[in-house]
Jmol script that loads the backbone (N, CA, C; Angstrom):
load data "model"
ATOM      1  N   UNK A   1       0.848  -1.171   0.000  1.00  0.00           N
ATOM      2  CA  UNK A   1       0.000   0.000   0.000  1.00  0.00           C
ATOM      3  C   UNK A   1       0.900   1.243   0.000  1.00  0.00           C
ATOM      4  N   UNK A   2       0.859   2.130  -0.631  1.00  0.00           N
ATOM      5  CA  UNK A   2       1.173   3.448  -0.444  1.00  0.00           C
ATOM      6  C   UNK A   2       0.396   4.630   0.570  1.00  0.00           C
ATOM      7  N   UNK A   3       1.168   5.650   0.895  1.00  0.00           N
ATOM      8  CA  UNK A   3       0.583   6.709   1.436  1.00  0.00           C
ATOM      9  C   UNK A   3       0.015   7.237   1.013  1.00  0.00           C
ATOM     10  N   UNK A   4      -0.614   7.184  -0.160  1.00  0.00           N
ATOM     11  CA  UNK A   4      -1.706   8.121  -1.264  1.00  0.00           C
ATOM     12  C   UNK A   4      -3.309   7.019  -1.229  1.00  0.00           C
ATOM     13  N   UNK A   5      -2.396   5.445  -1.470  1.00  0.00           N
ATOM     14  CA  UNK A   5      -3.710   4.726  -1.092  1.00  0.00           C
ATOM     15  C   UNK A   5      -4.467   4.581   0.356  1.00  0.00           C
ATOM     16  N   UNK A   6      -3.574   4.844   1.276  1.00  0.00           N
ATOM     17  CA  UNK A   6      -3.739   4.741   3.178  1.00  0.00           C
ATOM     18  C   UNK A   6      -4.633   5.727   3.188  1.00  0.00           C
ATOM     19  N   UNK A   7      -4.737   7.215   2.841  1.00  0.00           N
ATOM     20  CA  UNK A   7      -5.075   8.409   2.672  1.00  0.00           C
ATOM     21  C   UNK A   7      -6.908   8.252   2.074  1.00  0.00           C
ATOM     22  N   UNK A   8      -6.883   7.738   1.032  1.00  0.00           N
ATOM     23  CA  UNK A   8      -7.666   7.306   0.400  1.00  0.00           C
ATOM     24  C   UNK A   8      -8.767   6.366   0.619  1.00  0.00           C
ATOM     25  N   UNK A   9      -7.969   5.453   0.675  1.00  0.00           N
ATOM     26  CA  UNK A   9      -8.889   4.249   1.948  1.00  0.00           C
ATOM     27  C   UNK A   9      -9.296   4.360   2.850  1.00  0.00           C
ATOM     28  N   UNK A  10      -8.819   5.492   3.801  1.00  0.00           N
ATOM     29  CA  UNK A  10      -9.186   5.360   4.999  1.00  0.00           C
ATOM     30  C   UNK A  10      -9.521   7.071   5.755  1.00  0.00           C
ATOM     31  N   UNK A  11      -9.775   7.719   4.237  1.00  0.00           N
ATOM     32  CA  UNK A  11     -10.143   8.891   4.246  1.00  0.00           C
ATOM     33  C   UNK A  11      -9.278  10.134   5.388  1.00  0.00           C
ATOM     34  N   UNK A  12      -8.026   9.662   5.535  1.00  0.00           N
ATOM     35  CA  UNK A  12      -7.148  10.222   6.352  1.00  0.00           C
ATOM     36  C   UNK A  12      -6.392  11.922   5.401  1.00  0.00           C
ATOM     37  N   UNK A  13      -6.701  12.787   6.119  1.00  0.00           N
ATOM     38  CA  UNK A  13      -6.508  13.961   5.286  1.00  0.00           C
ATOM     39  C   UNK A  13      -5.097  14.314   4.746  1.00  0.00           C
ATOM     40  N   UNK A  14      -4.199  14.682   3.656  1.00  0.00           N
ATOM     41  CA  UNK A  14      -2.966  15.322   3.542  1.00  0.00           C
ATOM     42  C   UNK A  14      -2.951  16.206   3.688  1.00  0.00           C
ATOM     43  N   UNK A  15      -1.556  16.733   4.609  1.00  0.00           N
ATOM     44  CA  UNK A  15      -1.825  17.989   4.977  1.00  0.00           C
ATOM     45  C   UNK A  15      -0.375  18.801   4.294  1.00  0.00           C
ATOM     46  N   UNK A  16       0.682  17.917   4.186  1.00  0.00           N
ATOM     47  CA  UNK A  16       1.548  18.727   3.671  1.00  0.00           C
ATOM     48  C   UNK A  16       2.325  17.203   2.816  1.00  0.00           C
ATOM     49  N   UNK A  17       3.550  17.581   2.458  1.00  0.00           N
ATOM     50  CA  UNK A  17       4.506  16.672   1.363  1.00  0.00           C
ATOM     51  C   UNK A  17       3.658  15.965   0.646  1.00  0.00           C
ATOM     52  N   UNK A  18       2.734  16.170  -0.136  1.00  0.00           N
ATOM     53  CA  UNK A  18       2.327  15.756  -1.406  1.00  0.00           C
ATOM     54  C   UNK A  18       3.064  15.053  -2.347  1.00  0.00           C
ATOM     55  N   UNK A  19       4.258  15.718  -2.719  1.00  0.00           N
ATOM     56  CA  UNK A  19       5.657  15.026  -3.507  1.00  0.00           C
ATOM     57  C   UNK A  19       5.807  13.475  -2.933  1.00  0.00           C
ATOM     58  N   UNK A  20       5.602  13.366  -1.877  1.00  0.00           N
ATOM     59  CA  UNK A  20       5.805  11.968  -1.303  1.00  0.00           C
ATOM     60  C   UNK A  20       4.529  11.062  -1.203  1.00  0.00           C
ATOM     61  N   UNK A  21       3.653  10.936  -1.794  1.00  0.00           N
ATOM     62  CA  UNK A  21       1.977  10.479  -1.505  1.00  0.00           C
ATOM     63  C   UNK A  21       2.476   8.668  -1.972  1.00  0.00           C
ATOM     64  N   UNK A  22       3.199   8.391  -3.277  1.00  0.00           N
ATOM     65  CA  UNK A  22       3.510   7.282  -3.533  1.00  0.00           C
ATOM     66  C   UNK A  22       4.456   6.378  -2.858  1.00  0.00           C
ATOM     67  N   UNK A  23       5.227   6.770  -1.685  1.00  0.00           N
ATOM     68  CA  UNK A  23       6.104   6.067  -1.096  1.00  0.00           C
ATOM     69  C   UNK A  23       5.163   4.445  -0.666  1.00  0.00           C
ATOM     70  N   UNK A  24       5.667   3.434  -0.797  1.00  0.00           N
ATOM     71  CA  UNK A  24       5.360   2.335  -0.145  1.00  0.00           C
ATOM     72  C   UNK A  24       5.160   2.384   1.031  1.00  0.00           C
ATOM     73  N   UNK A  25       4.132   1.780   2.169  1.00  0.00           N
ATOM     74  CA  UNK A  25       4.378   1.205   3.506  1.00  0.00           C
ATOM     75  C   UNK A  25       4.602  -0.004   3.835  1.00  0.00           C
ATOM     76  N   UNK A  26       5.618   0.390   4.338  1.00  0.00           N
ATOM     77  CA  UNK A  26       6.693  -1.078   5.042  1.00  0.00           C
ATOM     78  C   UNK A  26       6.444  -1.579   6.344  1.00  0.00           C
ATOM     79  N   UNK A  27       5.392  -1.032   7.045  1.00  0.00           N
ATOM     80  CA  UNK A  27       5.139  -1.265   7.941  1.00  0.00           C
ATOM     81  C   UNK A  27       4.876   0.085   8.727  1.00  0.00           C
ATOM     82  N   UNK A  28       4.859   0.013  10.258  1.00  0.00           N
ATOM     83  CA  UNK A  28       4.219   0.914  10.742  1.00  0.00           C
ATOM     84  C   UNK A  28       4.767   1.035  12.312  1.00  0.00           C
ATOM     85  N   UNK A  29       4.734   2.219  12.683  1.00  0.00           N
ATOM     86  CA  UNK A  29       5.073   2.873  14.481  1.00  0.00           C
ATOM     87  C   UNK A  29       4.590   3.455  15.023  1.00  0.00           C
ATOM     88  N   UNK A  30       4.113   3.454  16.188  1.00  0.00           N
ATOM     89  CA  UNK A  30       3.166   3.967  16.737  1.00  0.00           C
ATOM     90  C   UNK A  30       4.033   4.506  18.338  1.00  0.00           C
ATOM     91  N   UNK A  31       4.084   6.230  18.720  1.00  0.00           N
ATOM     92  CA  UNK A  31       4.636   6.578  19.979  1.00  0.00           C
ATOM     93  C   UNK A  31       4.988   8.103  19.886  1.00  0.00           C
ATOM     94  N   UNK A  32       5.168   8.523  20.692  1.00  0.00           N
ATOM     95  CA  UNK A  32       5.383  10.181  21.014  1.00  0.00           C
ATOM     96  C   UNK A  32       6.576  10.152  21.716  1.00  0.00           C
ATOM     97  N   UNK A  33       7.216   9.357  22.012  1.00  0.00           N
ATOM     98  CA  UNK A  33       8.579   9.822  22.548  1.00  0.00           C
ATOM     99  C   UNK A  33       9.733   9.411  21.481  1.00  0.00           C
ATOM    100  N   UNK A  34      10.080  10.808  21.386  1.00  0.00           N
ATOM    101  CA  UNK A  34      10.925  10.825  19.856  1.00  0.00           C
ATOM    102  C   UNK A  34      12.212  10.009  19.907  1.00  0.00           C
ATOM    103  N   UNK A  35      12.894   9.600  21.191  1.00  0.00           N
ATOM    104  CA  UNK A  35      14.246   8.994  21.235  1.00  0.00           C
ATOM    105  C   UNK A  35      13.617   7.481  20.944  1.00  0.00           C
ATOM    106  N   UNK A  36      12.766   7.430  21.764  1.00  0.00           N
ATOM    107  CA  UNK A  36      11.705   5.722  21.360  1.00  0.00           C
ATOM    108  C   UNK A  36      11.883   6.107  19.517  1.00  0.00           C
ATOM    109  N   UNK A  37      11.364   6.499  19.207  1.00  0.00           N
ATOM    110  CA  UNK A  37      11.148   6.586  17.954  1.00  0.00           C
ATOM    111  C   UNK A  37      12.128   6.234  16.570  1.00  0.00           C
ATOM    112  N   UNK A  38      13.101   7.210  17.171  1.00  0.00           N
ATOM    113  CA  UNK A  38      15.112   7.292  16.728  1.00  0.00           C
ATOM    114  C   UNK A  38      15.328   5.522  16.745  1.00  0.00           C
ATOM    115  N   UNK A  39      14.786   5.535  18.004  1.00  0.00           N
ATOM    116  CA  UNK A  39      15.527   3.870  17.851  1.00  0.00           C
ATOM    117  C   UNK A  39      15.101   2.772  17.412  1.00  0.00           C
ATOM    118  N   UNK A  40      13.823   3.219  17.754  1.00  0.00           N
ATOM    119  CA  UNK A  40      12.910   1.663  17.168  1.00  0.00           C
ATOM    120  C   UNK A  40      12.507   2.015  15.760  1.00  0.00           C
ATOM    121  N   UNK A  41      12.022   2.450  15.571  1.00  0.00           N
ATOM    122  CA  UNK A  41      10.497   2.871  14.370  1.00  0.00           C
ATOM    123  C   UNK A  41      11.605   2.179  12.956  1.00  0.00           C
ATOM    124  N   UNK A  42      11.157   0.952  12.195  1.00  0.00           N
ATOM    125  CA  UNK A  42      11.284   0.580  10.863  1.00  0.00           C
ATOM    126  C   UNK A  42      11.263   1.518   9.400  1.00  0.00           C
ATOM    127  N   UNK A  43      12.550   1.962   8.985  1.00  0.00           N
ATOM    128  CA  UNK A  43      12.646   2.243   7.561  1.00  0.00           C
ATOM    129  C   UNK A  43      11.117   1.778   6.899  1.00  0.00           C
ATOM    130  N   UNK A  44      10.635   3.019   6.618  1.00  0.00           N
ATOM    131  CA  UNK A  44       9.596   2.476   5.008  1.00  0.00           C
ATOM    132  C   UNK A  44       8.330   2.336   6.166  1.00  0.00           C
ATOM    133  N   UNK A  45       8.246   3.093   7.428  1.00  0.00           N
ATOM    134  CA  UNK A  45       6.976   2.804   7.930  1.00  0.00           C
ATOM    135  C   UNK A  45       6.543   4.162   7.747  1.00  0.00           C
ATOM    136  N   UNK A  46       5.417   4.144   8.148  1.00  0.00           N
ATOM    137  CA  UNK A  46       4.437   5.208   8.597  1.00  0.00           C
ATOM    138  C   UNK A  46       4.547   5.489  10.538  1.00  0.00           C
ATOM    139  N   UNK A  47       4.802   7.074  10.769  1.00  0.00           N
ATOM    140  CA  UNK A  47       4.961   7.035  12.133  1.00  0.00           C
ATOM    141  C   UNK A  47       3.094   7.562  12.621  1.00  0.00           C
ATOM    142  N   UNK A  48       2.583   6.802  13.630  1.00  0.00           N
ATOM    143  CA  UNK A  48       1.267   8.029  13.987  1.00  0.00           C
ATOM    144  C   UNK A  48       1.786   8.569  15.453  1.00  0.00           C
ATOM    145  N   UNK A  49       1.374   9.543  15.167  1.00  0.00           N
ATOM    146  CA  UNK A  49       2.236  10.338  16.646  1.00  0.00           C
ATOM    147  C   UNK A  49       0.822  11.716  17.016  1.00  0.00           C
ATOM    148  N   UNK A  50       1.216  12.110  18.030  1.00  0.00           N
ATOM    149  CA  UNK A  50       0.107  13.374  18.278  1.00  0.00           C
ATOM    150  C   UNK A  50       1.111  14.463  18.627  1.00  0.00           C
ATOM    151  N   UNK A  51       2.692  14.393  18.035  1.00  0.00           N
ATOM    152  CA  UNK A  51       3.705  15.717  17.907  1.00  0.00           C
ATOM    153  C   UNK A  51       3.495  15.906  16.475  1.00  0.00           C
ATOM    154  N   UNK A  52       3.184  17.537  16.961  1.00  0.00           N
ATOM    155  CA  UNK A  52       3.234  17.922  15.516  1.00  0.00           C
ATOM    156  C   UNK A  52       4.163  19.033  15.169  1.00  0.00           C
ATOM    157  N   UNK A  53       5.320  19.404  15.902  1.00  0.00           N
ATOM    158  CA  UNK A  53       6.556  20.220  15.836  1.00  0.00           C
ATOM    159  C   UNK A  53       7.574  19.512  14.632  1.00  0.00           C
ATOM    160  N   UNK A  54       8.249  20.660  14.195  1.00  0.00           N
ATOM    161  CA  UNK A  54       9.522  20.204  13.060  1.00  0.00           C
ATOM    162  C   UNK A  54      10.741  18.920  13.391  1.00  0.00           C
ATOM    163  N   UNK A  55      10.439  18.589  14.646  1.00  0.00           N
ATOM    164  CA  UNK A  55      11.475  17.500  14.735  1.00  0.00           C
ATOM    165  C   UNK A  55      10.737  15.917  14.386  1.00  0.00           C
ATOM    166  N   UNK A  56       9.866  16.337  14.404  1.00  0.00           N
ATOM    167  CA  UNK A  56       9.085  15.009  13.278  1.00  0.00           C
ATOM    168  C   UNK A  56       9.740  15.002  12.044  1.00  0.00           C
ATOM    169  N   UNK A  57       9.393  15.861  11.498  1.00  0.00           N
ATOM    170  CA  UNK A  57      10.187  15.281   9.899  1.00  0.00           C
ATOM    171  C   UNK A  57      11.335  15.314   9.938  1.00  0.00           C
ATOM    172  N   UNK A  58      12.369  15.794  10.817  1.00  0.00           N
ATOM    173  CA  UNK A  58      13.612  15.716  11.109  1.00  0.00           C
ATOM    174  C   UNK A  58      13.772  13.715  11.037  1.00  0.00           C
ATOM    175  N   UNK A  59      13.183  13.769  11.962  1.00  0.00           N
ATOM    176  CA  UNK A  59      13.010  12.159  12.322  1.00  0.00           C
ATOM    177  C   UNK A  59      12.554  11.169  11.385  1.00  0.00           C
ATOM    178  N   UNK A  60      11.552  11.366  10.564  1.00  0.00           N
ATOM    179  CA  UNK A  60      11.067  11.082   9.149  1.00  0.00           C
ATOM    180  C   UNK A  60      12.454  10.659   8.548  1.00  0.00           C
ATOM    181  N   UNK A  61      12.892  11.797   7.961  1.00  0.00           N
ATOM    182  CA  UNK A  61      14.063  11.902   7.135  1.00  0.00           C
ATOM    183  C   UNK A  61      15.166  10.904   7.714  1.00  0.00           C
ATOM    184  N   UNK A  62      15.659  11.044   8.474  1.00  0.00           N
ATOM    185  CA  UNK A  62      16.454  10.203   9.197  1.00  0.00           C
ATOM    186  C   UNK A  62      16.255   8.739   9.246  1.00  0.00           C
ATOM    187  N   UNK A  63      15.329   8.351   9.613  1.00  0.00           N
ATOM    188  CA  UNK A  63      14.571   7.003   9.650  1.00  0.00           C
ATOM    189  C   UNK A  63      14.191   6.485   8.222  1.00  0.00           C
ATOM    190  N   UNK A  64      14.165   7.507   7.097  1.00  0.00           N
ATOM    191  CA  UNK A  64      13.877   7.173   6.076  1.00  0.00           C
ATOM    192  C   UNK A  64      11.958   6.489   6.289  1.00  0.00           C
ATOM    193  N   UNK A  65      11.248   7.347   6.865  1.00  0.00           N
ATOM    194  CA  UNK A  65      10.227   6.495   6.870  1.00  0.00           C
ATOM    195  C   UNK A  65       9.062   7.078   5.452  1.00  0.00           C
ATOM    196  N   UNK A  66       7.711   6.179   5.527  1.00  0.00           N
ATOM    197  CA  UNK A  66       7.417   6.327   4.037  1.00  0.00           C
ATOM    198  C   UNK A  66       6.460   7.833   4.759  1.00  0.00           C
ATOM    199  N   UNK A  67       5.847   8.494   5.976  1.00  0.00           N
ATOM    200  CA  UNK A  67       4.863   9.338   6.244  1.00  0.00           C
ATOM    201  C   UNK A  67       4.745   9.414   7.770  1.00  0.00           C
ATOM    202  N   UNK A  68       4.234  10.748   8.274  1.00  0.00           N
ATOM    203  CA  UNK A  68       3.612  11.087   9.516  1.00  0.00           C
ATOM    204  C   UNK A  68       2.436  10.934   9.325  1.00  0.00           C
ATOM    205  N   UNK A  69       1.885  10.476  10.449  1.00  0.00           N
ATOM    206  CA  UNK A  69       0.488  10.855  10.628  1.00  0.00           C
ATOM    207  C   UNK A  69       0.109  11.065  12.244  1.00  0.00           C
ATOM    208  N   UNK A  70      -0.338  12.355  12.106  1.00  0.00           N
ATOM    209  CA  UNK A  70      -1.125  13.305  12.927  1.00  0.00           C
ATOM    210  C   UNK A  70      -2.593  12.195  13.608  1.00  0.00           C
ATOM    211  N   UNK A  71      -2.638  12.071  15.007  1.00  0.00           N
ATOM    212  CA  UNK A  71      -3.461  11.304  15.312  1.00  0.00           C
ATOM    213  C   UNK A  71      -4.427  12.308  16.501  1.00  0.00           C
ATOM    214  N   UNK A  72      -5.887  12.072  16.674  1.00  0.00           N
ATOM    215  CA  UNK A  72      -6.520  12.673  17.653  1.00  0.00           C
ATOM    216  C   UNK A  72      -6.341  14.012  17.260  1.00  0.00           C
ATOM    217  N   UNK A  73      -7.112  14.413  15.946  1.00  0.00           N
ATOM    218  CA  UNK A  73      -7.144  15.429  15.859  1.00  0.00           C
ATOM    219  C   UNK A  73      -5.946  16.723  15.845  1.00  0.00           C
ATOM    220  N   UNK A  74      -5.175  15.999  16.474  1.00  0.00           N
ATOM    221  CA  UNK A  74      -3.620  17.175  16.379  1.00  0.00           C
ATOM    222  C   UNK A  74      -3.045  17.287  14.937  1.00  0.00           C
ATOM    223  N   UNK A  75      -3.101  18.868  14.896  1.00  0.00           N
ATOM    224  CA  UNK A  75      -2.592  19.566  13.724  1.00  0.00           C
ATOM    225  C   UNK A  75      -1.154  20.011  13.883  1.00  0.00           C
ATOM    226  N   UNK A  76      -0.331  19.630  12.774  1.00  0.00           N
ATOM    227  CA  UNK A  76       1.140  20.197  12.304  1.00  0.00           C
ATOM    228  C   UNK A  76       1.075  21.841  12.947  1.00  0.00           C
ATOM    229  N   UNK A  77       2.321  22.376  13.451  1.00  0.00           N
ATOM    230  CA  UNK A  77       2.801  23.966  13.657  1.00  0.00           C
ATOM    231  C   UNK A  77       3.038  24.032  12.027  1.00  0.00           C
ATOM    232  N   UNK A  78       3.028  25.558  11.310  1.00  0.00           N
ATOM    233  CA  UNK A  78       3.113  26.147  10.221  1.00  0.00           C
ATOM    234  C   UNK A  78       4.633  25.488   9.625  1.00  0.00           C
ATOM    235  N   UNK A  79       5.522  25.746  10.542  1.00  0.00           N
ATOM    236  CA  UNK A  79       6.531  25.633  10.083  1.00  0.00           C
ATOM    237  C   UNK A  79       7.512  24.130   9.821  1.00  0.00           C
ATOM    238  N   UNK A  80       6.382  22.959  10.229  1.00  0.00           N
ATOM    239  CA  UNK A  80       6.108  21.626  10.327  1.00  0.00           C
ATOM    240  C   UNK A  80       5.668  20.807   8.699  1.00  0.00           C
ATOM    241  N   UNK A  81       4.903  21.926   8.478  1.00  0.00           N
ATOM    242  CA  UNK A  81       4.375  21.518   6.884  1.00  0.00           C
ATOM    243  C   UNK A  81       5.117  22.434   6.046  1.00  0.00           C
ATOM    244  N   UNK A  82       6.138  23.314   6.210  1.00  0.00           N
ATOM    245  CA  UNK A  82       7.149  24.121   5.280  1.00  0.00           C
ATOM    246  C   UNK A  82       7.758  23.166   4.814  1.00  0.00           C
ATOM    247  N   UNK A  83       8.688  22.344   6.285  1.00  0.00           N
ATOM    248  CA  UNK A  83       9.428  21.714   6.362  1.00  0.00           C
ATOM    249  C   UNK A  83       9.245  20.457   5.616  1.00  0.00           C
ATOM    250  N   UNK A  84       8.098  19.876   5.899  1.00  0.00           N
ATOM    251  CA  UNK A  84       7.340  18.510   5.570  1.00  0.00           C
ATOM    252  C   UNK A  84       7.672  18.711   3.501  1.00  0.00           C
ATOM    253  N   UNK A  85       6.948  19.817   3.459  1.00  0.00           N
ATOM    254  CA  UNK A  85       7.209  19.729   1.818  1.00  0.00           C
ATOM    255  C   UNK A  85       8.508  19.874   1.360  1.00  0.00           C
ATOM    256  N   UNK A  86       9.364  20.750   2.112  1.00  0.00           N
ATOM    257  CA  UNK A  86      10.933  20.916   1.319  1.00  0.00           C
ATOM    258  C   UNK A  86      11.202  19.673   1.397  1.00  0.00           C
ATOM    259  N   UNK A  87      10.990  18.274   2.248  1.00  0.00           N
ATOM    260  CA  UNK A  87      11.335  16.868   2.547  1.00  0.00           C
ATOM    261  C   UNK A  87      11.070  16.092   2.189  1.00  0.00           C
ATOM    262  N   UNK A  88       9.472  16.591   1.384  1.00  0.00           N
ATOM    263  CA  UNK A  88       9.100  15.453   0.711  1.00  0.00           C
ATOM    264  C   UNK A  88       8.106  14.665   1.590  1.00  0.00           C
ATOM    265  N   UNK A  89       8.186  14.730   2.547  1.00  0.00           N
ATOM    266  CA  UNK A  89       7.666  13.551   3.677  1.00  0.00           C
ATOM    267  C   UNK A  89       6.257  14.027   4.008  1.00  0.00           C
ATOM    268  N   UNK A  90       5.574  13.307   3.687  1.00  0.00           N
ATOM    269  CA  UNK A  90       3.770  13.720   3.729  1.00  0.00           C
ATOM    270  C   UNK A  90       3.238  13.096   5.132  1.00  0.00           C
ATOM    271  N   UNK A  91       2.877  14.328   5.561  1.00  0.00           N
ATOM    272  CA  UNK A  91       2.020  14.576   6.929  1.00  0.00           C
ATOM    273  C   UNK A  91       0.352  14.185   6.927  1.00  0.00           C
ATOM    274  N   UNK A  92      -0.175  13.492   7.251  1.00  0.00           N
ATOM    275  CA  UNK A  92      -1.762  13.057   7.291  1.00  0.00           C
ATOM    276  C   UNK A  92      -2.181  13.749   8.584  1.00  0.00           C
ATOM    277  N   UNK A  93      -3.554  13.995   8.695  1.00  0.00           N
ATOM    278  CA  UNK A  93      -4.165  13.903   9.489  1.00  0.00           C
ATOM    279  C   UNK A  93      -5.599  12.993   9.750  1.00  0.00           C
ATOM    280  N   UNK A  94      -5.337  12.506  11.300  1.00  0.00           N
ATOM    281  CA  UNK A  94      -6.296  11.479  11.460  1.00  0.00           C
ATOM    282  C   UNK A  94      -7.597  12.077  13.204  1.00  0.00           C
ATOM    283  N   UNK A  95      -8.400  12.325  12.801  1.00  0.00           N
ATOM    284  CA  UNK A  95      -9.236  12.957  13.999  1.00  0.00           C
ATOM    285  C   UNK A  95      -9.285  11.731  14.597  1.00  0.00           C
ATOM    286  N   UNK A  96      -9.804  10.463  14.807  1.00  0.00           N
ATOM    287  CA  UNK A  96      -9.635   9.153  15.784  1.00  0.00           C
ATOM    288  C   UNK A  96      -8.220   8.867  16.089  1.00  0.00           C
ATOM    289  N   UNK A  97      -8.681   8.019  17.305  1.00  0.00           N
ATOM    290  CA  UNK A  97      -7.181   7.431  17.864  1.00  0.00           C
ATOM    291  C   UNK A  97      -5.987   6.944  17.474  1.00  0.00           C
ATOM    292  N   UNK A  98      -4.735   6.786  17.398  1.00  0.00           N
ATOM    293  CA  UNK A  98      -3.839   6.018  16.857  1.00  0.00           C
ATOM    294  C   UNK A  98      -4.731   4.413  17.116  1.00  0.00           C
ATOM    295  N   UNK A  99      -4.356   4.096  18.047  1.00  0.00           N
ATOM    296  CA  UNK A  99      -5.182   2.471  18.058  1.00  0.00           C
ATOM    297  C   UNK A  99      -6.435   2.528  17.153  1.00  0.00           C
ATOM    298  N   UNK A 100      -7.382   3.097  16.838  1.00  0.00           N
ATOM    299  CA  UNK A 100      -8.456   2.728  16.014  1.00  0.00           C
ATOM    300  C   UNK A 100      -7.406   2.576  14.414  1.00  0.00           C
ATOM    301  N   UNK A 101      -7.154   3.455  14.015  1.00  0.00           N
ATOM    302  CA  UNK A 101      -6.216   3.463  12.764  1.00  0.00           C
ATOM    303  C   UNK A 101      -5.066   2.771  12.796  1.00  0.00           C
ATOM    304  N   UNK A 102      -4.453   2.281  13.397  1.00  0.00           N
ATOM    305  CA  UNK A 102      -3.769   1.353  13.354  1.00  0.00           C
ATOM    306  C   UNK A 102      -4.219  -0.096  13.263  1.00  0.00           C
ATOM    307  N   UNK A 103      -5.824  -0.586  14.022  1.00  0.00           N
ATOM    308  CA  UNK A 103      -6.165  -1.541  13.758  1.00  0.00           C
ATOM    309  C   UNK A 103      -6.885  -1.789  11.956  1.00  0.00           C
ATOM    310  N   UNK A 104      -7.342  -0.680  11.989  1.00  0.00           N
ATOM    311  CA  UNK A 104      -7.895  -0.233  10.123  1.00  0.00           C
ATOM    312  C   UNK A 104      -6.723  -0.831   9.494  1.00  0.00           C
ATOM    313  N   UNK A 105      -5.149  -0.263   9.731  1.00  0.00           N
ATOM    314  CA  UNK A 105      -4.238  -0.824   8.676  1.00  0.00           C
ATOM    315  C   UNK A 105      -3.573  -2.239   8.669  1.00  0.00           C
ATOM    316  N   UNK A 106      -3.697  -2.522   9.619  1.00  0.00           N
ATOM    317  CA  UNK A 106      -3.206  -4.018  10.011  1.00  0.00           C
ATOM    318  C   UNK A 106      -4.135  -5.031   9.641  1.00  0.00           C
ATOM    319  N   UNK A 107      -5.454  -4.687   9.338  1.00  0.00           N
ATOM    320  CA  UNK A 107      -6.730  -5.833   9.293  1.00  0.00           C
ATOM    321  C   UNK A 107      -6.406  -5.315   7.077  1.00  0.00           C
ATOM    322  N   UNK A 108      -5.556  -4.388   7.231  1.00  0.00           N
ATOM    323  CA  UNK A 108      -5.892  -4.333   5.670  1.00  0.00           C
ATOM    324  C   UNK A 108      -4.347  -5.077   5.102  1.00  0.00           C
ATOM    325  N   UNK A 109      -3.479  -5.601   5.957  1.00  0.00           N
ATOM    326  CA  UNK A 109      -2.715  -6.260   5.809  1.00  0.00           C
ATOM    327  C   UNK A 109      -0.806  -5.671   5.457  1.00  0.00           C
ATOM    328  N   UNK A 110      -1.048  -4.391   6.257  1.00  0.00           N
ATOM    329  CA  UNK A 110       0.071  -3.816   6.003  1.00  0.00           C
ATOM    330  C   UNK A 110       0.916  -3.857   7.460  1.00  0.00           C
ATOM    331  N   UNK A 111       1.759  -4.616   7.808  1.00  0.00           N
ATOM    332  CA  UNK A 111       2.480  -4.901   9.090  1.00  0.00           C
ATOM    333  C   UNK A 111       4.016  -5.204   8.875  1.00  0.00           C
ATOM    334  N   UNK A 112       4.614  -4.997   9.917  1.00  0.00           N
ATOM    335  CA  UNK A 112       6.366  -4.702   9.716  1.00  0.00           C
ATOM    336  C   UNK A 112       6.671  -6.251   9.591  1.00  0.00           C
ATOM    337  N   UNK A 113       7.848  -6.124   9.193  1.00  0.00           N
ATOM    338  CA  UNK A 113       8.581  -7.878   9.388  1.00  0.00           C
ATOM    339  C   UNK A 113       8.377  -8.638  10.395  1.00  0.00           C
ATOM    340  N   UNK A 114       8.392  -8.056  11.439  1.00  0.00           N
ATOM    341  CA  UNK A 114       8.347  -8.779  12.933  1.00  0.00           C
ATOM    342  C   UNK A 114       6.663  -9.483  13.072  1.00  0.00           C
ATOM    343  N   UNK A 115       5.962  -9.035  11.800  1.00  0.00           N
ATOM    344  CA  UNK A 115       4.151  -9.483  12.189  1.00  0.00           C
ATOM    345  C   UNK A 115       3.168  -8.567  12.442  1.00  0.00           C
TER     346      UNK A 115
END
end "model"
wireframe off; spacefill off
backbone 0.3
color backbone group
């Protein structure tokens, strides 16, 4: 699945990096503590997080992951989606829980190596 089809399917809004809508998902991470994140979170996933400051896509980039997504309604700072597009790295937004949307993508068969 891609981040343009996740979006689509599951009516999850784009809010910024458009340029990036076709990246593959490789799986998926779910957490708000960004050093958790640095260390664990899988290349080629999708992160859902409820930070919406510039060190997200910092972290994106780094991790090489395929998208953010904005969970519980939390919206990107301005300078979050500047960033997001110079990067490429496309920001969603999701008004329900990380756990509700995370169970949506896993029952649709998109899960990391580990299962």
């Amino acid at each position: 699945m891609t981040v343009k089809e996740l979006s689509d399917r599951f009516d999850v809004q784009v809010v910024a990096g458009e340029k990036g809508l076709n990246r593959p998902i490789d799986g998926g991470y779910c957490g708000d503590l960004l050093s958790d994140v640095m260390a664990n979170a899988p290349q080629g996933c999708i992160w859902l997080t409820v930070q919406g400051h510039q060190n997200v896509v910092a972290i994106a980039v780094l991790k090489e992951m395929a998208a953010i997504v904005l969970t519980g309604g939390h919206e990107p700072d301005p300078e979050t989606v500047e960033k997001a597009g110079v990067e490429g790295i496309p920001i969603l937004a999701w008004e329900g829980s990380a756990y509700h949307l995370t169970g949506l993508i896993h029952a649709a068969g998109v899960r990391n190596s580990d299962g």
